[in-house]
GULUMKE-263504 format. One record per residue: residue in one letter; x, y, z of N, C-alpha, C, O, CB in turn. Coordinates in steps of 0.02 Angstrom, whole numbers, plus 50000, padded with zeros to 5 digits. Glycine has a CB too. Layout:
<nodes>
a, X, Y, Z, X, Y, Z, X, Y, Z, X, Y, Z, X, Y, Z
...
</nodes>
This chain:
<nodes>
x, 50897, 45833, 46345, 50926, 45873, 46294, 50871, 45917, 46265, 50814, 45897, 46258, 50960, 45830, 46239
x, 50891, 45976, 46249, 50842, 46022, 46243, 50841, 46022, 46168, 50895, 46013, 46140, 50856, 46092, 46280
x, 50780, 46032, 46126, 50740, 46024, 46035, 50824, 46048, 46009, 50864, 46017, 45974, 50643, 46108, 46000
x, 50832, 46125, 46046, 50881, 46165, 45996, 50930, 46140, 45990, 50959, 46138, 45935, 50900, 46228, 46008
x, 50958, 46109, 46051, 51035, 46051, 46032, 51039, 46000, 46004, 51093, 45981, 45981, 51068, 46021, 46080
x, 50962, 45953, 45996, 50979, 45895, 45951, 50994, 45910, 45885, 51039, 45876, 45861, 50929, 45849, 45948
x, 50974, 45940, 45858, 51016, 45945, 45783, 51091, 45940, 45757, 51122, 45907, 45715, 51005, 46005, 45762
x, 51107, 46004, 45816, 51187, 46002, 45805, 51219, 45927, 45830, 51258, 45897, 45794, 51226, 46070, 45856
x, 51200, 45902, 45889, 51211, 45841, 45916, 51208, 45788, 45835, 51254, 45782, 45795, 51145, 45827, 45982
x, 51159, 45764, 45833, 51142, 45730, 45758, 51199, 45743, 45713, 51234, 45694, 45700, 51073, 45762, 45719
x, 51215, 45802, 45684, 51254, 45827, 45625, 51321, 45802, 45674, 51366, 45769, 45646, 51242, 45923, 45596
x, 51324, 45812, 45721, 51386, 45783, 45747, 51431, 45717, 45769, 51487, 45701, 45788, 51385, 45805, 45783
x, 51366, 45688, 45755, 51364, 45615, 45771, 51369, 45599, 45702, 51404, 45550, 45688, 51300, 45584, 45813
x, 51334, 45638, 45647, 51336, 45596, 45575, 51416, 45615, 45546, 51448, 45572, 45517, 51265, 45628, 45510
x, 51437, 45670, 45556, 51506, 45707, 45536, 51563, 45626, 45557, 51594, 45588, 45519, 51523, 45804, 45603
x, 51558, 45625, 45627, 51591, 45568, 45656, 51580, 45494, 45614, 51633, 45464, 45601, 51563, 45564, 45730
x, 51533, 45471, 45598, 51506, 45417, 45568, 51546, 45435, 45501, 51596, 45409, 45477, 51422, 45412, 45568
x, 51520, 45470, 45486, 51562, 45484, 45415, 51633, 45515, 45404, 51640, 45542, 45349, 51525, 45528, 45378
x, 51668, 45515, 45432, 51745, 45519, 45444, 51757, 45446, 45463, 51809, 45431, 45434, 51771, 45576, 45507
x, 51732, 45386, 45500, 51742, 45334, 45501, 51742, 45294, 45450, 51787, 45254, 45439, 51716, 45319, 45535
x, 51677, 45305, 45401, 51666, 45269, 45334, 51713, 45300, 45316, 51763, 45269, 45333, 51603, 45271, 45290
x, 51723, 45339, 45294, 51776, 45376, 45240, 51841, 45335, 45265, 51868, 45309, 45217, 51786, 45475, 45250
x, 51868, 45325, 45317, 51925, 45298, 45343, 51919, 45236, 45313, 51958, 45224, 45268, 51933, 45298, 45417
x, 51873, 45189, 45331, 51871, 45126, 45324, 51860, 45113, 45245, 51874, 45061, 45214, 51820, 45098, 45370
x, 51832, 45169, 45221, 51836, 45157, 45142, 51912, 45175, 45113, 51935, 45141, 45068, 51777, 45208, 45101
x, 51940, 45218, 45134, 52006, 45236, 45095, 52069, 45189, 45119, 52121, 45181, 45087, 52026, 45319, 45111
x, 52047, 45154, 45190, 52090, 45112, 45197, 52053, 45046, 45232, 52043, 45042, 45292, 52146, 45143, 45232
x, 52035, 44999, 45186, 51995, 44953, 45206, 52021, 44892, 45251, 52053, 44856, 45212, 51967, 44932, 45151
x, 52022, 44874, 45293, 52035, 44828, 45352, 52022, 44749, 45321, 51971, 44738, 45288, 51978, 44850, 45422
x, 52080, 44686, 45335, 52071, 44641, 45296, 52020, 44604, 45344, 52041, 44603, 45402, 52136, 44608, 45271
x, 51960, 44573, 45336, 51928, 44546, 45376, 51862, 44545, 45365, 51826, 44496, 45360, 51943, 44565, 45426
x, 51838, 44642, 45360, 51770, 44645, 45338, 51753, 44694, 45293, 51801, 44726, 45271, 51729, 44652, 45387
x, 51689, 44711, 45270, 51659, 44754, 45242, 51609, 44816, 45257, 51554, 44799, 45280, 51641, 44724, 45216
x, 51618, 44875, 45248, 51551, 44909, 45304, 51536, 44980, 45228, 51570, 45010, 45186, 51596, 44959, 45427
x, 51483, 44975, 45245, 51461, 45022, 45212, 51378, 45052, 45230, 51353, 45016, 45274, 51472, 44996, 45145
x, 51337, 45101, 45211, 51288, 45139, 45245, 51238, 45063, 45216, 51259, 45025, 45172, 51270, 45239, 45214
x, 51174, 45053, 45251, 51116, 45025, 45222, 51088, 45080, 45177, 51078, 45058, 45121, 51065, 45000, 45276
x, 51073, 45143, 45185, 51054, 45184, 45150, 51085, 45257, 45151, 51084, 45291, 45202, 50996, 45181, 45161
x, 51119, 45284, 45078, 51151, 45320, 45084, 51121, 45408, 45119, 51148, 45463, 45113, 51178, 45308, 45022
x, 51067, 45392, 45149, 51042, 45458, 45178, 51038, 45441, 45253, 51012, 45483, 45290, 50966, 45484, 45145
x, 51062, 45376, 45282, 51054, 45372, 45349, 51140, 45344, 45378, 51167, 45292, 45360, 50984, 45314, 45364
x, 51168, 45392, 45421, 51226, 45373, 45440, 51222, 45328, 45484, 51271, 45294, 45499, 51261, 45419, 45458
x, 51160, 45320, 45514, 51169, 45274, 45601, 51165, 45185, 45579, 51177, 45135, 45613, 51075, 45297, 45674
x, 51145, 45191, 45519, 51108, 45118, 45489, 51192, 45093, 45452, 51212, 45111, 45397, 51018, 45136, 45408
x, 51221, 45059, 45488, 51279, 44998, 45423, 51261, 44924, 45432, 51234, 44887, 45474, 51384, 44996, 45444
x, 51294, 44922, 45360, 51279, 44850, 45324, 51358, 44836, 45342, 51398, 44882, 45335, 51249, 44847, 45224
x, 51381, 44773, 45364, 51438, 44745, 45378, 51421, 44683, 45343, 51370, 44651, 45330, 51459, 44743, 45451
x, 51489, 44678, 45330, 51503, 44580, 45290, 51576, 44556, 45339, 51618, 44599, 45354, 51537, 44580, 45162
x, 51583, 44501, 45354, 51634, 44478, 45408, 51641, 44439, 45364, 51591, 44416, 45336, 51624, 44455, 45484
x, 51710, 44420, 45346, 51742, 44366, 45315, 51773, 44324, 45377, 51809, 44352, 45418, 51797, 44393, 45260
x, 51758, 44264, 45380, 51764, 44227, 45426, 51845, 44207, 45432, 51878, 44185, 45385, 51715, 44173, 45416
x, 51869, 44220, 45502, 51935, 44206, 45467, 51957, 44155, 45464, 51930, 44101, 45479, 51981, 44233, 45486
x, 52038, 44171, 45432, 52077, 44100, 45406, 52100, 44070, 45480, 52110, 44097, 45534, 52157, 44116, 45346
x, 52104, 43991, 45454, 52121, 43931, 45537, 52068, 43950, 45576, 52081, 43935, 45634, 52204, 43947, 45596
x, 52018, 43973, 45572, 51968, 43960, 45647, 51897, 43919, 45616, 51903, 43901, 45557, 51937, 44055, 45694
x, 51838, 43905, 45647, 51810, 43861, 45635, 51744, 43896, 45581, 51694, 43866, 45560, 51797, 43825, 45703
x, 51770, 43995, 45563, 51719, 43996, 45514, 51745, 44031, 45454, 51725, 44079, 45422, 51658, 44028, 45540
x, 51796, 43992, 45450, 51831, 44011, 45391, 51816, 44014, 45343, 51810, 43953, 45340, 51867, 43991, 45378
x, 51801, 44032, 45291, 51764, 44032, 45221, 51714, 44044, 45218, 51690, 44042, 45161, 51759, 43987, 45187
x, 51672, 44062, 45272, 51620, 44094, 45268, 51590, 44188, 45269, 51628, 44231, 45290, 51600, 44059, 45312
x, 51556, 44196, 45256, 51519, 44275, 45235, 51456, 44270, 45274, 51408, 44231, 45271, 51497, 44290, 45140
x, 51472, 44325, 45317, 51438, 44320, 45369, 51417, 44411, 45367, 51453, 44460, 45376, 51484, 44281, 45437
x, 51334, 44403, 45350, 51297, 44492, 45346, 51274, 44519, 45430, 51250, 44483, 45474, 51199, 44491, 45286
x, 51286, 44571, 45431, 51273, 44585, 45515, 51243, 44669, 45495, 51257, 44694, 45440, 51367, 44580, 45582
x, 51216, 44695, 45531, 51188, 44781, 45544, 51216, 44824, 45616, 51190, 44808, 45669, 51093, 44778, 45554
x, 51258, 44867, 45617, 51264, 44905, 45681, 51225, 44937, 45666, 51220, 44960, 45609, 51319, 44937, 45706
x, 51162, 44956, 45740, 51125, 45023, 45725, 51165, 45066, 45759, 51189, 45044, 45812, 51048, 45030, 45747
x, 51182, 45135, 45739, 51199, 45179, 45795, 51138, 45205, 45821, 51086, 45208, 45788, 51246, 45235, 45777
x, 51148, 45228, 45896, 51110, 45277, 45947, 51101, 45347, 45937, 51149, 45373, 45909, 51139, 45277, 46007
x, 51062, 45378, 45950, 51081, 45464, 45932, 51123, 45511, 45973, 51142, 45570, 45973, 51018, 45505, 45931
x, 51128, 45430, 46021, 51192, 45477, 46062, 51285, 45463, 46062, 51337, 45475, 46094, 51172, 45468, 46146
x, 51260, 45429, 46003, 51345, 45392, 45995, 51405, 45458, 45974, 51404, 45505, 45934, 51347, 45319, 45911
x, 51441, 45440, 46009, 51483, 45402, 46049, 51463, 45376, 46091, 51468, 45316, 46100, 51523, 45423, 46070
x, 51422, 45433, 46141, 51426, 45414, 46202, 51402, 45350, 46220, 51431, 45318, 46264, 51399, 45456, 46236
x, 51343, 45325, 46187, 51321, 45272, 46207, 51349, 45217, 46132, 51358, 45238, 46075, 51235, 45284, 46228
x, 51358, 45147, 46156, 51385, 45094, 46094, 51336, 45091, 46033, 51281, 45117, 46042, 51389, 45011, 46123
x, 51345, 45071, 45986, 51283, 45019, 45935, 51271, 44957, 45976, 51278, 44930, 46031, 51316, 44986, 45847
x, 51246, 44950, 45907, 51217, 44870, 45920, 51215, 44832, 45856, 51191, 44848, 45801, 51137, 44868, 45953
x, 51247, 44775, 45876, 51243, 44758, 45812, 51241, 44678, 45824, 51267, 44642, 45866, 51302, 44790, 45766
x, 51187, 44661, 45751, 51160, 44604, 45748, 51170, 44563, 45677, 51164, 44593, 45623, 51092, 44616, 45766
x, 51186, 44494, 45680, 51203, 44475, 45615, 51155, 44426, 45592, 51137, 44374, 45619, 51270, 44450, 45610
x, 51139, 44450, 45539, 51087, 44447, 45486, 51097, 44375, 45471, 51048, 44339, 45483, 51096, 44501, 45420
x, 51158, 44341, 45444, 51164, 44281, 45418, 51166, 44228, 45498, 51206, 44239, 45543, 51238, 44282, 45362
x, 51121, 44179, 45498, 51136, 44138, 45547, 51210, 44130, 45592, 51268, 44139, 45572, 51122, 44083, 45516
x, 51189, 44113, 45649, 51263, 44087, 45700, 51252, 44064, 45749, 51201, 44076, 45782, 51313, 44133, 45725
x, 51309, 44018, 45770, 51300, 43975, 45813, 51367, 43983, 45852, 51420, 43967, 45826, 51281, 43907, 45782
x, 51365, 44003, 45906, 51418, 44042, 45939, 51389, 44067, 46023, 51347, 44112, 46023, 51436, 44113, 45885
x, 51409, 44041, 46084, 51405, 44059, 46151, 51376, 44133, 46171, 51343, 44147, 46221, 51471, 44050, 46176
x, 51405, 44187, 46104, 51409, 44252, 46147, 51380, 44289, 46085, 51388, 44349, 46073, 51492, 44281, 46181
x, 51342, 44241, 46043, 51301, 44276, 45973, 51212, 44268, 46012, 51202, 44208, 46015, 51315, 44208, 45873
x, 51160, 44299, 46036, 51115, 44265, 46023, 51086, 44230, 45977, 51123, 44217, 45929, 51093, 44286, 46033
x, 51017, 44204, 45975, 51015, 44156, 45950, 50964, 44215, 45874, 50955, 44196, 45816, 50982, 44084, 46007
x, 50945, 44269, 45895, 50928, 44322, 45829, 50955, 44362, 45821, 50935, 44418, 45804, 50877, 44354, 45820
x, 51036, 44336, 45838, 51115, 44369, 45791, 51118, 44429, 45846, 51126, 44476, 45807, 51104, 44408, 45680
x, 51118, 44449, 45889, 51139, 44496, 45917, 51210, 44481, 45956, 51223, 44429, 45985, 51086, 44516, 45955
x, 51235, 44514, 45952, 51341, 44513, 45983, 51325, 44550, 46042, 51293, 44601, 46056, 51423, 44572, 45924
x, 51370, 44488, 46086, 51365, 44488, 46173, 51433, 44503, 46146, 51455, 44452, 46119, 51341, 44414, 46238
x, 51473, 44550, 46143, 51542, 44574, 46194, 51536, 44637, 46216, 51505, 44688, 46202, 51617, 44575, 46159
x, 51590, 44611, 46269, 51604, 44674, 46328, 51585, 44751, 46285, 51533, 44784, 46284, 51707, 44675, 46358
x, 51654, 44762, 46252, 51648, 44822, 46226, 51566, 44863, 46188, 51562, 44924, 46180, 51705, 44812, 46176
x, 51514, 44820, 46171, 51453, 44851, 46161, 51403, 44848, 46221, 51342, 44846, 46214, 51425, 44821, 46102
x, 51435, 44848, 46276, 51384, 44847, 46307, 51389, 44922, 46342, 51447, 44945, 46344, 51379, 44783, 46352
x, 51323, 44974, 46377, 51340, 45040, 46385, 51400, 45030, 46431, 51420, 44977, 46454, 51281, 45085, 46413
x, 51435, 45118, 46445, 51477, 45118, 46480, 51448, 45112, 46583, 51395, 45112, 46613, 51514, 45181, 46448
x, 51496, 45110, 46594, 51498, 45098, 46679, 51522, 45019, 46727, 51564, 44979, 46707, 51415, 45111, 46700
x, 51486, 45014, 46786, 51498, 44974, 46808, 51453, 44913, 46774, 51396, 44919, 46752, 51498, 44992, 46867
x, 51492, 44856, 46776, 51432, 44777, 46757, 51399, 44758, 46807, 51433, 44729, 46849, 51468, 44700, 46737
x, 51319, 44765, 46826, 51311, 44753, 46875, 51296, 44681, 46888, 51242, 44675, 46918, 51277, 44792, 46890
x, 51328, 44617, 46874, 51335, 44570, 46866, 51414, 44539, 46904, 51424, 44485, 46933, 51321, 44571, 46799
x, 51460, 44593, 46892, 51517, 44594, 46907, 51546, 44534, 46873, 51567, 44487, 46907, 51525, 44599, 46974
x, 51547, 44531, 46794, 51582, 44507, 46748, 51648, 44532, 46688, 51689, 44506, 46651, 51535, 44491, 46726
x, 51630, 44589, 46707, 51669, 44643, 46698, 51678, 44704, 46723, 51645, 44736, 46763, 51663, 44654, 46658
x, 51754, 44722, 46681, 51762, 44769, 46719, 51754, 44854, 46680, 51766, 44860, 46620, 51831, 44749, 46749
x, 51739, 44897, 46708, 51716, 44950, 46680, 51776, 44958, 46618, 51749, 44968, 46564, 51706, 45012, 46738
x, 51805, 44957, 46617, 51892, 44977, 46550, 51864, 44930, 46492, 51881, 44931, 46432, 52006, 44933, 46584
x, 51818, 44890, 46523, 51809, 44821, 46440, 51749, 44834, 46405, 51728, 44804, 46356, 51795, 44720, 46463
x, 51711, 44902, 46447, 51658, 44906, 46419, 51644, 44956, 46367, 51690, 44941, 46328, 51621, 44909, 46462
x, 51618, 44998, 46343, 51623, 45050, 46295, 51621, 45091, 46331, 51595, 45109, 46384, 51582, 45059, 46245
x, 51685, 45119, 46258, 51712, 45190, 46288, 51714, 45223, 46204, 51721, 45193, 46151, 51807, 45186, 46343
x, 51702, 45309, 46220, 51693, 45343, 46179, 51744, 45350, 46116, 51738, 45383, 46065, 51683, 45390, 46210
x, 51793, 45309, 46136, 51848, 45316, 46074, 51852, 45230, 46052, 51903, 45210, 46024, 51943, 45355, 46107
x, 51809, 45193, 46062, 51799, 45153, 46010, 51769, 45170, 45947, 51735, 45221, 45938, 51771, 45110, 46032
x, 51779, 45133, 45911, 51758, 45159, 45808, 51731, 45100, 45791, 51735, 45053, 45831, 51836, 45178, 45736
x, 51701, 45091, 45730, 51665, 45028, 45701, 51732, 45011, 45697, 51735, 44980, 45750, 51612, 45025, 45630
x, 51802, 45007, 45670, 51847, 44977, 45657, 51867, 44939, 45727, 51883, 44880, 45717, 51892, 45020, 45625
x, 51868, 44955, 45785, 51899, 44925, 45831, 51818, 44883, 45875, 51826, 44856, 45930, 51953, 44990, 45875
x, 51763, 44885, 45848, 51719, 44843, 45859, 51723, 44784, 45808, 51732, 44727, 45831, 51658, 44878, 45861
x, 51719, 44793, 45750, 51730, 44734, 45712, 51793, 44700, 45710, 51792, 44642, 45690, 51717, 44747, 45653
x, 51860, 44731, 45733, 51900, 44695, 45755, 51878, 44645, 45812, 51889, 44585, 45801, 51946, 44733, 45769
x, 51853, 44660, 45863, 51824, 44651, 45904, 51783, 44583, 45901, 51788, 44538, 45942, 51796, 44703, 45911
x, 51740, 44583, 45843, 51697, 44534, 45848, 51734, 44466, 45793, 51723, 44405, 45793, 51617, 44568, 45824
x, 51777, 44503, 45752, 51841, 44432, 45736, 51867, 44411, 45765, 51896, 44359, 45748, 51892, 44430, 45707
x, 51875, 44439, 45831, 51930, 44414, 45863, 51865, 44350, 45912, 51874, 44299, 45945, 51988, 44488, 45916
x, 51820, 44379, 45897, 51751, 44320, 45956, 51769, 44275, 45896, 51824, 44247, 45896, 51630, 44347, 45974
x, 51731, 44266, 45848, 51750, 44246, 45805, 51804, 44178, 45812, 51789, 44118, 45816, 51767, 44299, 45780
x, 51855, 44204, 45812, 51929, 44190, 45790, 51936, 44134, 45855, 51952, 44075, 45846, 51991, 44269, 45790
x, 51921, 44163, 45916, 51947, 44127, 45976, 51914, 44048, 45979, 51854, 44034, 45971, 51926, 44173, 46047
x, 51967, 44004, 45992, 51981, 43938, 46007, 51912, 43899, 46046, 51876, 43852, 46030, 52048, 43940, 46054
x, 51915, 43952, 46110, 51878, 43950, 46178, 51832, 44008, 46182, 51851, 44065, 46194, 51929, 43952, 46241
x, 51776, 43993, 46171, 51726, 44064, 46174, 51709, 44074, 46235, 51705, 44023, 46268, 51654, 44064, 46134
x, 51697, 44132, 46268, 51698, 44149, 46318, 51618, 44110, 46368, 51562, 44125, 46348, 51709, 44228, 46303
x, 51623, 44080, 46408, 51549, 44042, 46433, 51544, 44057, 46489, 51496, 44025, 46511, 51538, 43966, 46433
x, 51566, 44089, 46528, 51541, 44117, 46563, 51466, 44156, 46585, 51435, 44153, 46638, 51576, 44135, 46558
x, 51454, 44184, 46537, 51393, 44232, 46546, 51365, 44225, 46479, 51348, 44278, 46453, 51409, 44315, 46567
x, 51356, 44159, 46436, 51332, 44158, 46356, 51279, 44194, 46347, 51237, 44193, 46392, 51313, 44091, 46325
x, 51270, 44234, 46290, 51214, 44242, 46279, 51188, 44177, 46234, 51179, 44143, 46285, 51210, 44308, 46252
x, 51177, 44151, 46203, 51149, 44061, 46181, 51183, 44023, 46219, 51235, 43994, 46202, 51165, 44028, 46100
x, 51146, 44018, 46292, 51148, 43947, 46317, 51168, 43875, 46291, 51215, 43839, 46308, 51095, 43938, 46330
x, 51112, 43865, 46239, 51120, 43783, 46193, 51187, 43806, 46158, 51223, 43789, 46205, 51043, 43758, 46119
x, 51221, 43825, 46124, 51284, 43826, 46091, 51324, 43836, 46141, 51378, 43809, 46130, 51293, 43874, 46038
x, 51320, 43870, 46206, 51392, 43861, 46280, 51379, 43795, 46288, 51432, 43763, 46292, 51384, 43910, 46373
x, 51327, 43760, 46293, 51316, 43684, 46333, 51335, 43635, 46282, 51345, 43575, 46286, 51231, 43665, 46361
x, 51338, 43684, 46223, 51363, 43605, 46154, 51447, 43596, 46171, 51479, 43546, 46189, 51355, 43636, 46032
x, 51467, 43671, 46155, 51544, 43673, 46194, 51565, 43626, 46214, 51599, 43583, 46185, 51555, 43709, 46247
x, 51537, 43630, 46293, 51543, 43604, 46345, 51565, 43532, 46341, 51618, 43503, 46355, 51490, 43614, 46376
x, 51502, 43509, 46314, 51468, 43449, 46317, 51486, 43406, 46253, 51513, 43350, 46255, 51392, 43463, 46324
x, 51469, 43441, 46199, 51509, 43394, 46130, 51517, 43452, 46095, 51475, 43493, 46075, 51461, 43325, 46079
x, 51585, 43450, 46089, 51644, 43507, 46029, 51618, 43469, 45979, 51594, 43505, 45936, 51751, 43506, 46031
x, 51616, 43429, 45972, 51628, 43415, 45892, 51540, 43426, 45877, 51518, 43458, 45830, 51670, 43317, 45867
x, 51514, 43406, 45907, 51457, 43424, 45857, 51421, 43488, 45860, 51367, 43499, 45833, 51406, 43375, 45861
x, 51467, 43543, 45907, 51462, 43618, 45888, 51500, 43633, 45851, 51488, 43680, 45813, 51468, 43663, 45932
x, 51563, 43599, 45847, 51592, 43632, 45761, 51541, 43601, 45708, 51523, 43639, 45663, 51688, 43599, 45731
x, 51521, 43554, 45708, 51478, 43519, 45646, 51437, 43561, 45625, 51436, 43568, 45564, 51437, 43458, 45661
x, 51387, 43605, 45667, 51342, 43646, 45655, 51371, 43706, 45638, 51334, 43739, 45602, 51301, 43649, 45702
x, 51435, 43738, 45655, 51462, 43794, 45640, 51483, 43792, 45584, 51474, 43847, 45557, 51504, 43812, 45676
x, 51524, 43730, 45530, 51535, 43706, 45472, 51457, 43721, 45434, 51443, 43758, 45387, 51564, 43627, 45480
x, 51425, 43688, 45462, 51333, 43685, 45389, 51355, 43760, 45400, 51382, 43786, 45352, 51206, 43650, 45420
x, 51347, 43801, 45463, 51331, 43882, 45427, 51373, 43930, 45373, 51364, 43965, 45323, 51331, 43929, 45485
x, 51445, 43900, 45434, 51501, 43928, 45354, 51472, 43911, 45296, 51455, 43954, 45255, 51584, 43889, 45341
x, 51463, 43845, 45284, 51444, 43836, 45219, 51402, 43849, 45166, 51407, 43848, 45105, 51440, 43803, 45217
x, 51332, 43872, 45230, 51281, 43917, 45187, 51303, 43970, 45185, 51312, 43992, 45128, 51214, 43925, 45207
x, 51325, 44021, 45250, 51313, 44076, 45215, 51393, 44071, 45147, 51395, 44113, 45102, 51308, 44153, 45283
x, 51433, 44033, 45150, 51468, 44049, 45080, 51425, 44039, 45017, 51445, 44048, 44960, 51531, 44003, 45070
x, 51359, 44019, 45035, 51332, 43973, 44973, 51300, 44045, 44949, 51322, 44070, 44897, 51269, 43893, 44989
x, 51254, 44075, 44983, 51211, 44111, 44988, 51256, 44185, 44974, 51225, 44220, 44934, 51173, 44095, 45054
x, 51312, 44212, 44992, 51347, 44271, 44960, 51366, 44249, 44910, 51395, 44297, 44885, 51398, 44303, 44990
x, 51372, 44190, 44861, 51367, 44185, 44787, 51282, 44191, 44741, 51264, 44196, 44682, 51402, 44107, 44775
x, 51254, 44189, 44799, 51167, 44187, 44756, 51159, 44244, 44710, 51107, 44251, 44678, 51092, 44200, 44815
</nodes>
C-alpha cells in the first residue's frame, strides 16, 4: 500500500469502527459491553462478557480487548481476555481460538472450512456473539484446543474443570465489584 492511501484507508477503517460503536451503543446487545480503551484510538476496545445464564460461567464478568488491524475488515481482530479462563479454545494468556477470528482463506490444518473463517461482513457484534456462544456451549470444541490442560480436564475429569471454572466465575464477579 502506497504512504498516500494509508490515511484514507485508516479514516476508513475508523469511520467503520465507529458506526459499529455507535450501533452497539444505541442499541446495546444483552450479553456484553464494548466501548473504546481510549477515546482517540478506534482499533483499541474494552469488552465486558457477562457470563451467561444456565452455562457453567454464569455470574461472572469477564474483561477481554479486541485489537483491530489497520487492515480491518479485511483482516479479523484479536481479541484477548484480560480476566482469567479456563476453557479448551481460550489460551492460557486469554487469547480466543474461534474459527471466525482466524484470517480469511483456506485452514491449512484442514479443520475448517473457509465460510467459518473471517469474512469482511463480520462486526464486533457478531464476534462477541460468537464468543458467548464458546462460552455458552455444553461441549467445547477439542479438537484443535488452544489450552491443552483444560481439553484433557474435559476429557478426563468434568467435574473438576467445572470446579476451576466456578473459582473464576467467582473471582472475576468478586473483582468487577472492587
Amino acid at each position: 500500500m502506497s504512504r498516500s492511501s494509508a490515511p484514507s484507508t485508516t479514516s476508513s477503517n475508523t469511520l467503520l469502527l465507529r458506526r459499529q460503536l455507535a450501533e452497539l451503543t444505541k442499541r446495546p446487545v444483552e450479553g456484553f459491553s464494548a466501548g473504546l480503551v481510549d477515546d482517540n484510538n478506534f482499533f483499541e476496545w474494552e469488552i465486558m462478557i457477562i457470563g451467561p445464564p444456565d452455562t457453567l460461567y454464569e455470574g461472572g464478568f469477564f474483561r477481554a480487548r479486541l485489537s483491530f488491524p489497520e487492515e480491518y475488515p479485511i483482516q479479523p481482530p484479536k481479541m484477548r481476555f484480560l480476566t482469567p479462563m479456563w476453557h479448551p479454545n481460550i489460551y492460557t494468556d486469554g487469547r480466543v481460538c474461534i474459527s471466525i477470528l482466524h484470517p480469511p482463506g483456506e485452514d491449512q490444518y484442514g479443520y475448517e472450512e473457509s465460510g467459518e473463517r473471517w469474512l469482511p461482513v463480520h462486526t464486533v457484534e457478531s464476534i462477541l456473539i460468537s464468543v458467548i456462544s464458546l462460552l455458552s456451549s455444553e461441549t467445547p470444541n477439542l479438537d484443535s484446543p488452544a489450552n491443552v490442560d483444560a481439553a484433557k480436564e474435559v476429557r478426563e475429569n468434568f467435574e473438576a474443570y467445572k470446579k476451576k471454572v466456578r473459582r473464576l466465575v467467582r473471582r472475576s464477579a468478586e473483582e468487577a465489584y472492587d
